[in-house]
C-alpha positions in Angstrom: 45.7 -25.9 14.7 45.7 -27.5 11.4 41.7 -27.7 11.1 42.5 -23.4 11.9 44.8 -23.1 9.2 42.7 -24.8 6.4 39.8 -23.3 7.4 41.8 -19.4 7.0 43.4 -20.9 3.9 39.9 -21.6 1.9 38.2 -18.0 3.5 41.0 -16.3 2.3 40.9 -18.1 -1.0 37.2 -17.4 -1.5 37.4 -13.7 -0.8 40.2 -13.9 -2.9 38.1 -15.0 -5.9 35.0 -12.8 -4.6 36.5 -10.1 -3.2 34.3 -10.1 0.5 37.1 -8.2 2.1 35.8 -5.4 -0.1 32.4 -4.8 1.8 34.6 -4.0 4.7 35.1 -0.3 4.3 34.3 1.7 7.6 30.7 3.4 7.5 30.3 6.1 10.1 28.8 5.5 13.7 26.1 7.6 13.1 24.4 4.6 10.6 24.1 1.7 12.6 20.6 2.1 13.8 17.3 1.6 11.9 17.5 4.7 9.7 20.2 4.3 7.6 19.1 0.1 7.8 15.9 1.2 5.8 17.3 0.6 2.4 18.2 -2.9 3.7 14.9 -3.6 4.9 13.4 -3.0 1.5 16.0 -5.5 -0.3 15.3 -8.1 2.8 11.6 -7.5 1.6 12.6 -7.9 -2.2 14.4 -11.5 -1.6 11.4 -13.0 0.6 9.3 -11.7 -2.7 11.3 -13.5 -5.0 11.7 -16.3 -2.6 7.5 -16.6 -2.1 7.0 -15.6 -6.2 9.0 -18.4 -7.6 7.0 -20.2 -5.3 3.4 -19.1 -6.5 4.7 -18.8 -9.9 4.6 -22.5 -10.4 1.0 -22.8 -9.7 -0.2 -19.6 -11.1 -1.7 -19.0 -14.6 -1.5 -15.9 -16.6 -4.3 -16.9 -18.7 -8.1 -14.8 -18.0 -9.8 -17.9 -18.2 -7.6 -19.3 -15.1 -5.8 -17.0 -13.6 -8.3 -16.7 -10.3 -9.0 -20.3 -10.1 -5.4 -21.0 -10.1 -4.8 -18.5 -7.3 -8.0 -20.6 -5.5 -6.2 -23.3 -6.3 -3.3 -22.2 -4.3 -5.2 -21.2 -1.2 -7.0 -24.3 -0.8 -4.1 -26.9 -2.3 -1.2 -26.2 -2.8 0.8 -27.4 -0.1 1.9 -23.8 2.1 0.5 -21.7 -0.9 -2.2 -19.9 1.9 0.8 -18.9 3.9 3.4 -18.1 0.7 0.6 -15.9 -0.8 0.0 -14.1 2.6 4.0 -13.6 3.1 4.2 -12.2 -0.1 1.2 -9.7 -0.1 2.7 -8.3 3.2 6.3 -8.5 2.2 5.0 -6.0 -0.4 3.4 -3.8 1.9 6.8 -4.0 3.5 8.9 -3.0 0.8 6.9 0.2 -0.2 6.7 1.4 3.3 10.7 1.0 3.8 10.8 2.4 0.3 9.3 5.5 1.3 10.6 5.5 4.4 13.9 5.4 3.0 13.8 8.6 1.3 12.3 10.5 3.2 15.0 9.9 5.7 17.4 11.0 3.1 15.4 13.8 2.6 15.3 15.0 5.9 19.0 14.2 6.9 20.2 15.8 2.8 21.8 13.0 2.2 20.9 13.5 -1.6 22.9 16.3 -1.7 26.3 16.7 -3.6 27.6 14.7 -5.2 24.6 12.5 -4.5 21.9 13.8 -6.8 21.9 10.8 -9.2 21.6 8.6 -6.6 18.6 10.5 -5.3 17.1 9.7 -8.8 17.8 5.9 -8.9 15.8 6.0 -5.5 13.2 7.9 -7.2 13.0 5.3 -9.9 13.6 2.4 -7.4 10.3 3.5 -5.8 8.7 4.0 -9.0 9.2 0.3 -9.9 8.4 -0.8 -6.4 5.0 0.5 -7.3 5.0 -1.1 -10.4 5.1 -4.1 -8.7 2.0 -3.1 -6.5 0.2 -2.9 -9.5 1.2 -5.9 -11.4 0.4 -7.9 -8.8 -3.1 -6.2 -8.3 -4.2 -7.3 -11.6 -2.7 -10.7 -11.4 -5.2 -12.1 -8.6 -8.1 -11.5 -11.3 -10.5 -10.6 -9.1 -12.9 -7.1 -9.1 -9.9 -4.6 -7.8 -8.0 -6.4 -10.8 -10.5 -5.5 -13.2 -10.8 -2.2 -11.8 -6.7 -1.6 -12.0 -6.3 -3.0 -15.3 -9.3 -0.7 -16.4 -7.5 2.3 -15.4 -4.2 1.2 -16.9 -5.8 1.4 -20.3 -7.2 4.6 -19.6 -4.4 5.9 -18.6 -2.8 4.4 -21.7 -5.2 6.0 -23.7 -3.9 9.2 -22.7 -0.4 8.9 -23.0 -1.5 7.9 -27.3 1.5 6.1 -29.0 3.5 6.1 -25.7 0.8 3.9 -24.0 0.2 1.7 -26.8 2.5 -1.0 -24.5 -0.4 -0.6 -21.8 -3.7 -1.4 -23.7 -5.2 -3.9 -25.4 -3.9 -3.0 -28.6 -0.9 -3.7 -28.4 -1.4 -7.5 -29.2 -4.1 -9.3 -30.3 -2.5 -12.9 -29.6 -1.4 -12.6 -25.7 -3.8 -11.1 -23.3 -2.5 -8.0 -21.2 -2.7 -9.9 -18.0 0.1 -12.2 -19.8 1.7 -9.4 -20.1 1.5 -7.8 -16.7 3.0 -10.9 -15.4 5.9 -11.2 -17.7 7.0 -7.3 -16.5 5.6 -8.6 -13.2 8.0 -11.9 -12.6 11.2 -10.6 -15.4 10.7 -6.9 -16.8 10.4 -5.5 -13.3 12.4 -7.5 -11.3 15.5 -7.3 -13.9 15.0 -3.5 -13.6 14.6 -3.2 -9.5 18.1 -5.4 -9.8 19.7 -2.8 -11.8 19.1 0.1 -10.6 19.5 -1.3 -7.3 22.7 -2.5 -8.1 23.7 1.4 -9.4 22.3 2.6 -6.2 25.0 0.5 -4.2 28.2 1.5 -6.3 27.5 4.9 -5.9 26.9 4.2 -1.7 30.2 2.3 -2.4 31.5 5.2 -4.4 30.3 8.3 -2.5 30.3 6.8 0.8 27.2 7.4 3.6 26.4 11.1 4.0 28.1 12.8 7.5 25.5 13.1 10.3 22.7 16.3 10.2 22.8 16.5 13.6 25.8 16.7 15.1 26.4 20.3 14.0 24.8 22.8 12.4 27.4 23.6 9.8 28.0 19.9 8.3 27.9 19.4 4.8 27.3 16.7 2.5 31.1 16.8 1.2 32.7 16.1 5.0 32.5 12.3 5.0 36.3 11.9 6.4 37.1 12.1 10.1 33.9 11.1 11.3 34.3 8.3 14.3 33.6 4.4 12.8 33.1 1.9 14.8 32.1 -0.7 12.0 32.8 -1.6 8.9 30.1 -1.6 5.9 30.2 -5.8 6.5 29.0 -5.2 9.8 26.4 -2.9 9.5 25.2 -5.7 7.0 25.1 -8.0 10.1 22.8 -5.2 11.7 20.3 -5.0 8.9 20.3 -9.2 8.7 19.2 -8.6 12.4 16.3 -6.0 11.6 15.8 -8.2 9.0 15.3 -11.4 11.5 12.6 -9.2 13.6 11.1 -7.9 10.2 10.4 -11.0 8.9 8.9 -12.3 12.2 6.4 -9.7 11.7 5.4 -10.4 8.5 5.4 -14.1 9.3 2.8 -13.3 12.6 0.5 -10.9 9.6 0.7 -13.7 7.1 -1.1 -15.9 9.7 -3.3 -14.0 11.8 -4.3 -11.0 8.8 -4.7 -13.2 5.7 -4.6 -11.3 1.8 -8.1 -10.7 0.7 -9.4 -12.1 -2.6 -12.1 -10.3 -4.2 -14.8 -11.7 -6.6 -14.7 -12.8 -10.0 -13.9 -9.9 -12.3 -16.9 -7.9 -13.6 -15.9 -5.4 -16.2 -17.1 -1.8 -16.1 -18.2 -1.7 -12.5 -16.6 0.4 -9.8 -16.6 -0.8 -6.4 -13.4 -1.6 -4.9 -10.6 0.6 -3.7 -6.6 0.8 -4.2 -3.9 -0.2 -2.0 -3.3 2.3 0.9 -0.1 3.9 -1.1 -2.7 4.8 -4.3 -5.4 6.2 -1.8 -4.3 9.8 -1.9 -4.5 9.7 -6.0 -7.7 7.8 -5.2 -8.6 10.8 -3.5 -7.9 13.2 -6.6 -9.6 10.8 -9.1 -12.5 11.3 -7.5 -12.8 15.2 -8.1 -10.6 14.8 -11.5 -11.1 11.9 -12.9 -8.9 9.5 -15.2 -6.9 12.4 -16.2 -6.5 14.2 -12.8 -4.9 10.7 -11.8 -2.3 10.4 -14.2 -1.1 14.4 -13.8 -1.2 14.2 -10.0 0.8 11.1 -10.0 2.9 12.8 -12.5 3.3 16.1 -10.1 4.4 14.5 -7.1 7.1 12.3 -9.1 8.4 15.5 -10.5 8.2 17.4 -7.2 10.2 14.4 -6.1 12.8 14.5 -8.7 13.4 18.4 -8.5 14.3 18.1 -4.5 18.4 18.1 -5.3 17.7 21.6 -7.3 15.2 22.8 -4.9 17.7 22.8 -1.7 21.0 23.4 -3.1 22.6 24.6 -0.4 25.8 22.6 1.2 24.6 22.6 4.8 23.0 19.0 6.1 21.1 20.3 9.2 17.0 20.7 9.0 17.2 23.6 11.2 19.3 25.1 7.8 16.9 24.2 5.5 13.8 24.6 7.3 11.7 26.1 3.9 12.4 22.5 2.1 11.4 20.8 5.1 8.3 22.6 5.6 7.2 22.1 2.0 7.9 18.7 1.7 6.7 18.1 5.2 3.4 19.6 4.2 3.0 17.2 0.9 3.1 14.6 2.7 0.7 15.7 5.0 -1.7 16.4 1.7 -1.3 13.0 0.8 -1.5 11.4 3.8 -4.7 13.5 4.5 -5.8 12.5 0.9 -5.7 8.9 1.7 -7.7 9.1 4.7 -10.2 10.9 2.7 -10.3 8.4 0.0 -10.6 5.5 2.8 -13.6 6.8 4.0 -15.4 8.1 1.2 -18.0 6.4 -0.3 -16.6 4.7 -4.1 -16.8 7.1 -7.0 -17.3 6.2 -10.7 -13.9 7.2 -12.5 -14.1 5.0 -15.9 -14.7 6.8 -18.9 -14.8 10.2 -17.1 
């Protein structure tokens, strides 16, 4: 009885001091499944990232000269570097693909609606830093698709003038760019996925989850009270860990029976490789455009993206009330998906310097 006590005594002195208890708000029945667990999934990804980069990071060197023989180094000696590097190239498969997910859920379901629109956004530039991420880490194995990536950043950086001076070469003559990739890679990047992320919770905190789509075809994004709860926010955090479990099974299983690829050594000026599958569709319009058709397709969707809260205004949560915005952002992501299928099997294009 006394073991009992003492044991209540110090839980309810550490939630005094960190304030648990306050995670324990109810969360509607309708978000206990996968769906709404998506969000969770992508930060389950983003801690077995850091986890496996701090890891790599202390055999890795940012330097040109070394930075593929270090990564060698790690697949043939470093003690469980071949299966830390694995884990973390599919952990970041992962996280984009529960990223996107993610929002198109809340798409489909409005929950970016009123008074949710700024949280829409931080989602928007959660997924834009997620991708950031993708491409960091690209360059950082130093091998041809490296080369290739880094090529197009300074392009690219070339046509954004002063406000890509950051991305090229020009920037600094005394640390090489791939120094600099890794910095924002392992502090620039992870600092900002932290805080926005961190935003992005307050205002789930703050707003609360959006009421079901489903359940009638006059619900709107402002009737979150009376809805039946049969958990609180704590518990549907048990759920995700749960997900989580099964998630990271599967990306244990891929780390060891599909290992990360490593290319050649780094040729410059030669065009041979392809991106990873969520660049393929601007792959795809690269091809036709070039460079420049790259950056303003890339540019488009983001801003078709960011315009969805002012596109579908209306109160009503139901996709059988807002079939239009359904079908158009349906059919963009058919384009792109059909895109990147194109680009997979197309024979590699010549984009440099186009």
């Amino acid at each position: 009885m006394a073991t009992k006590q003492a044991r209540r005594g110090f839980w309810e002195a550490f939630d005094e001091r960190v304030g648990i208890s306050a995670l324990k708000y109810d969360v509607p029945e309708h978000a206990q499944g996968i769906p709404y667990s998506l969000g969770g999934l992508s930060l389950v990804s983003f801690i077995i990232l850091v986890l496996t980069g701090l890891y790599l990071a202390q055999f890795y060197s940012p330097m040109p000269e070394g930075a593929r023989d270090s990564v060698i180094g790690i697949l043939r000696d470093v003690r469980g570097g071949f299966f830390a590097r694995n884990l973390h190239y599919w952990a970041a498969n992962a996280m984009v693909l529960t990223v996107l997910l993610h929002m198109l859920r809340v798409l489909y379901t409005g929950a970016f609606k009123r008074p949710r629109e700024f949280n829409w956004l931080i989602g928007l530039g959660l997924l834009a830093t997620v991708l950031g991420f993708v491409f960091t880490g690209t360059v950082l194995k130093w091998d041809q698709e490296a080369m290739e990536a880094l090529e197009h950043n300074e392009e690219i950086a070339g046509l954004l003038g002063g406000l890509g001076v950051w991305f090229s070469t020009e920037f600094t003559k005394n640390v090489p760019i791939l120094t600099r990739l890794y910095v924002a890679h392992v502090s620039i990047l992870p600092a900002l996925f932290v805080l926005l992320f961190a935003v992005h919770a307050i205002l789930i905190k703050l707003h609360g989850l959006a009421p079901s789509a489903f359940k009638s075809k006059d619900a709107t994004t402002r009737k979150t009270a009376g809805e039946p709860s049969k958990a609180t926010f704590l518990e549907h955090l048990v759920v995700v860990g749960l997900y989580g479990l099964i998630g990271f099974g599967v990306l244990v299983f891929l780390a060891i029976a599909v290992p990360a690829q490593l290319g050649p050594a780094p040729v410059s000026g030669v065009e041979v490789t392809k991106p990873w599958w969520m660049f393929m569709p601007m792959f795809a319009v690269e091809n036709w455009f070039g460079i420049s058709g790259l950056f303003w397709a890339s540019g488009a969707i983001f801003a078709a993206l960011a315009i969805v809260p002012v596109v579908d205004r209306s109160p009503y949560l139901s996709p059988a009330r807002r079939r239009g915005v359904i079908w158009a952002y349906g059919l963009l992501a058919l384009l792109l998906i059909g895109l990147g299928i194109y680009a997979k099997v197309a024979p590699a294009a010549v984009h440099l310097g186009m």
